[in-house]
N, C-alpha and C positions, 0 to 999 in steps of 0.2 A: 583595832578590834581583833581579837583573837580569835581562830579556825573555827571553833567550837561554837563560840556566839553568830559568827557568819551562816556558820551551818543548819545554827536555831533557825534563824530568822530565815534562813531560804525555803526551808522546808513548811515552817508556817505561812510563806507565799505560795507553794505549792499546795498549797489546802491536804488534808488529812487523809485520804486515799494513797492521793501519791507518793505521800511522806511515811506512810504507814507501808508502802514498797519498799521505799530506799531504807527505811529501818531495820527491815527484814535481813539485808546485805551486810549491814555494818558488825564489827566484832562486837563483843559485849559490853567492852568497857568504853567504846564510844555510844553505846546504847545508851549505859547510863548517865554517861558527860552532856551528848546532847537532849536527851532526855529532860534533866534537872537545869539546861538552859534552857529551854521550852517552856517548861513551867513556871522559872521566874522572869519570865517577858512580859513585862504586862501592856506594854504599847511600843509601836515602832511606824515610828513615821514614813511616810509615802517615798521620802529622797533617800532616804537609808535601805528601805526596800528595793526601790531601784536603781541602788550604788552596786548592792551584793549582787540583785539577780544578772545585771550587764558584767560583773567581773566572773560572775560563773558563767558567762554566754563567752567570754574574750577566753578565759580558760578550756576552757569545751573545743573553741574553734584553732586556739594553739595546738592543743593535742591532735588534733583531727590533722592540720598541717605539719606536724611532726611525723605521726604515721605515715603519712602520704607523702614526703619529699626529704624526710631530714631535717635538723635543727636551723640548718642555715636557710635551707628554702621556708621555714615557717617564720624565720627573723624577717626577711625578704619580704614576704606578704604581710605581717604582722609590722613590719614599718609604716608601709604603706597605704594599710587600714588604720593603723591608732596613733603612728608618728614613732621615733627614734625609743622616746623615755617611755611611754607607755609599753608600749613593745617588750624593749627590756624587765621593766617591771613585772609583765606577765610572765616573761620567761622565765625568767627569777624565782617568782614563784611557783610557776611548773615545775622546774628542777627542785627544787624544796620539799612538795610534796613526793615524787615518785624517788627522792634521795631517800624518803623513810621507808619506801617500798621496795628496794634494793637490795643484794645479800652487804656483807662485810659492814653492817650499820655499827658493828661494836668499835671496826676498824676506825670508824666515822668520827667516832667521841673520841679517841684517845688521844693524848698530848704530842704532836707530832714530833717533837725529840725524843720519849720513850716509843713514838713506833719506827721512830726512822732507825733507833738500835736494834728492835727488834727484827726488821726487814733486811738488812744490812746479812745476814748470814741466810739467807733465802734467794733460791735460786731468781733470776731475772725473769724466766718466766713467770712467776711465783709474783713476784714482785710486782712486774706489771699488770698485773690479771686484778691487784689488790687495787692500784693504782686506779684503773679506770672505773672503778666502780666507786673513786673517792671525789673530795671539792675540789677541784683543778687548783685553786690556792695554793690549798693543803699537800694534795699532790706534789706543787711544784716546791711545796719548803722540804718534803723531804725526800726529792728525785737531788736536790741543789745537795747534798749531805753525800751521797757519792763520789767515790771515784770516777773522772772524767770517762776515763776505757767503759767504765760500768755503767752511766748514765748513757750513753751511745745506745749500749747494748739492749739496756732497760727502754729507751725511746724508741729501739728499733721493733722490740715486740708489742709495746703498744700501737706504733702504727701500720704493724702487719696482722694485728689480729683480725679476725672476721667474725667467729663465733665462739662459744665454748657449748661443751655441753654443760646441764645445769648438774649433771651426777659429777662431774669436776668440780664446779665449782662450791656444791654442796661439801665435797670432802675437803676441799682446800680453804673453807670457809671454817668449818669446826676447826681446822688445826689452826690456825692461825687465831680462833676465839680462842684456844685453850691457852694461849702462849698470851694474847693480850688479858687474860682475864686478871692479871694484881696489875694492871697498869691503866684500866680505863677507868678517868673521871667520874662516871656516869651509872647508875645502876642501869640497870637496864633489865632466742637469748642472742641476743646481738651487746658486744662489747665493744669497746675501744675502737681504734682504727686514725684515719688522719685525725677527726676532728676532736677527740680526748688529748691528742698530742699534743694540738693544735694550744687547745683552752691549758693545756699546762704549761706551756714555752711562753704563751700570752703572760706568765708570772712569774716565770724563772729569773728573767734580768735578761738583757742586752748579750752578756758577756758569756752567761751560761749555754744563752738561745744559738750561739753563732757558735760554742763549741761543738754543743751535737748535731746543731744541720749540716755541720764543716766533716763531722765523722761520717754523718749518714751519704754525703756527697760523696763519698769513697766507696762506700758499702753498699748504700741501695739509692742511687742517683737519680732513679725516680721519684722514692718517696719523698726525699729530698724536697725535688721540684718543688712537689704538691704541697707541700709543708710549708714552703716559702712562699707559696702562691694564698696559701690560706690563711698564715702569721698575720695577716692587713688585709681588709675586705675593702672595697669602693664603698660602703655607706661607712667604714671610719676614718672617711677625711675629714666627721664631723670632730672627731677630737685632737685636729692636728691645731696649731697654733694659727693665727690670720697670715702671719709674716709667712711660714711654711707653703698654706697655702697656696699663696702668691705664687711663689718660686716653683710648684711643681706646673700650677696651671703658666708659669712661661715658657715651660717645657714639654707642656702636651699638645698632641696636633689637633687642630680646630673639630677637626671631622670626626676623630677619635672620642673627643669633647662631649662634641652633640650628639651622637650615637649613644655613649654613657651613659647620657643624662635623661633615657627616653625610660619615662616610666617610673623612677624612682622616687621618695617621697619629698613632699612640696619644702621640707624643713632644711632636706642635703641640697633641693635644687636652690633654692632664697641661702643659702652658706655658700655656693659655688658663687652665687651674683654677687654677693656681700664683697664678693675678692678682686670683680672687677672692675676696671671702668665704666662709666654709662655707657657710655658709646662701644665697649666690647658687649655687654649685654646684650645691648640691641638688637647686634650683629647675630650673638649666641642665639636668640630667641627666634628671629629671622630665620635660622637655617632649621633650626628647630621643628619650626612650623611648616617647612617646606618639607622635611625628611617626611614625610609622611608613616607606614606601618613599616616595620622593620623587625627581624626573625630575632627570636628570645639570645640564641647562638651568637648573634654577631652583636647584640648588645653585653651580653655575658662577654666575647672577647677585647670590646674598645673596653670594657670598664677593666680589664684585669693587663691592659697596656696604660693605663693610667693608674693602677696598684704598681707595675713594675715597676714605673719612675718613680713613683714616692721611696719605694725601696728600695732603687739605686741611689736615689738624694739621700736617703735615712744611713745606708751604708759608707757615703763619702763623706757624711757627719755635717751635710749642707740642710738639713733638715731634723728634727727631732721626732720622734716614734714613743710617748709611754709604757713603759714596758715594768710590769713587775715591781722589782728592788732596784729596778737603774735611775742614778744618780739624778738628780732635779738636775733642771739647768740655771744655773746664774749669770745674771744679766751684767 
């Protein structure tokens, strides 16, 4: 079902007052899109009704955790409440909608070969400022189009930015419209920082990802860290292979283990059992129950001691990490 039809039918759950508010808000020509879906509604069933109104209540309380913590603290809790896939799902769709709310939306459309020419003679500030307001994908196809020296450089402004003003970006937005305009498809203030890095190195490849953290380890050996620290989160062991699995959980200490585990969602806890024994289970669940309350701090550090070893294993090539454009593995 398409936004538009969603939007009918929420607003005729809201009975006509309240929908005759939110109308008042909308541009004109969503006026009359959902407008003329309104009118040809002639019935909607009670499980459709409350399919939309619970995905705009899951949408509502992402945003409300994004405000409040950052994308990764809303992933966090949003696992938690609706499980791994749902989760993502909403998130997905959050970013979709406030992608069309965004500046550089022309940048958005364009054929990433005609913009990675056009970006290519633009300063790296320039560059990156374009960057993070794009799909991390897409981002990452045309950061990969650089010179190695330049990609460094371009990574290093994305994960030092903090703010911009919007009078900057306003003016660096027209110029860069004027220069994409024969090239896009399509008729038609907090930026960047670790975790835009983060989401475009997730797609750059193995081979690209290890060249700029290996540059920024020279230059800004902080950022670095945090970057390596962020590349792999403790809820994506769920995409790591069973065999992989295995092998990290023989290398992680018990106690580090059961600490990890305290809190997280019932899907990653039953994937971690999945890996072991009965009788390590047991054991697992045993200490578990005995740990009693434990501070957010020291769960946040055993879970990012059990990220470092997946990422030493993934580094010595005793494990596999998906990444991007790198290579399948064949059996």
């Amino acid at each position: 079902m398409d936004g538009i039809r969603k939007a009918a039918i929420f607003m005729i759950s809201l009975g006509p007052e309240t929908s005759a508010q939110i109308m008042k808000q909308l541009p004109d020509k969503y006026i009359q899109k959902v407008s003329y879906e309104i009118a040809n509604i002639d019935h909607v069933s009670q499980k459709e009704r409350e399919a939309i109104v619970n995905e705009y209540m899951e949408m509502s309380q992402a945003r409300e955790y994004i405000l409040d913590g950052g994308i990764d603290y809303a992933k966090n809790l949003l696992n938690k409440a609706l499980g791994t896939q749902r989760a993502k799902e909403v998130i997905d769709m959050l970013n979709q909608i406030q992608l069309r709310e965004r500046p550089f939306n022309i940048a958005r459309k364009a054929d990433p070969a005609q913009l990675t020419n056009l970006l290519l003679g633009e300063q790296p500030q320039t560059v990156a400022l374009v960057l993070c307001y794009m799909q991390p994908d897409k981002a990452a196809q045309i950061l990969v189009n650089f010179p190695s020296e330049k990609q460094s450089e371009i990574a290093e402004r994305i994960g030092t930015i903090t703010s911009t003003s919007p009078v900057v970006i306003e003016r660096i937005e027209k110029v860069i419209e004027s220069k994409f305009a024969t090239y896009i498809e399509n008729d038609t203030e907090h930026v960047g920082g670790v975790n835009a890095l983060v989401d475009i190195l997730n797609q750059v490849g193995r081979t690209t990802e290890k060249t700029i953290v290996g540059e920024l380890e020279v230059r800004q050996p902080e950022l670095a860290e945090e970057i390596k620290a962020s590349l792999f989160t403790f809820e994506d062991i769920v995409s790591l292979q069973k065999g992989d699995v295995q092998k990290v959980l023989r290398e992680v200490k018990q106690d580090d283990l059961v600490l990890a585990l305290k809190g997280v969602s019932d899907e990653l806890r039953d994937y971690i059992y999945e890996n072991l024994s009965t009788r390590a289970v047991e054991t697992l669940k045993e200490d578990m129950q005995f740990l009693g309350p434990a501070r957010l701090s020291a769960v946040e550090e055993a879970q990012q001691s059990v990220v470092t070893v997946i990422r030493r294993l993934d580094e010595l090539g005793e494990i596999y990490i998906m990444r991007g454009d790198q290579d399948a593995i064949i059996e």
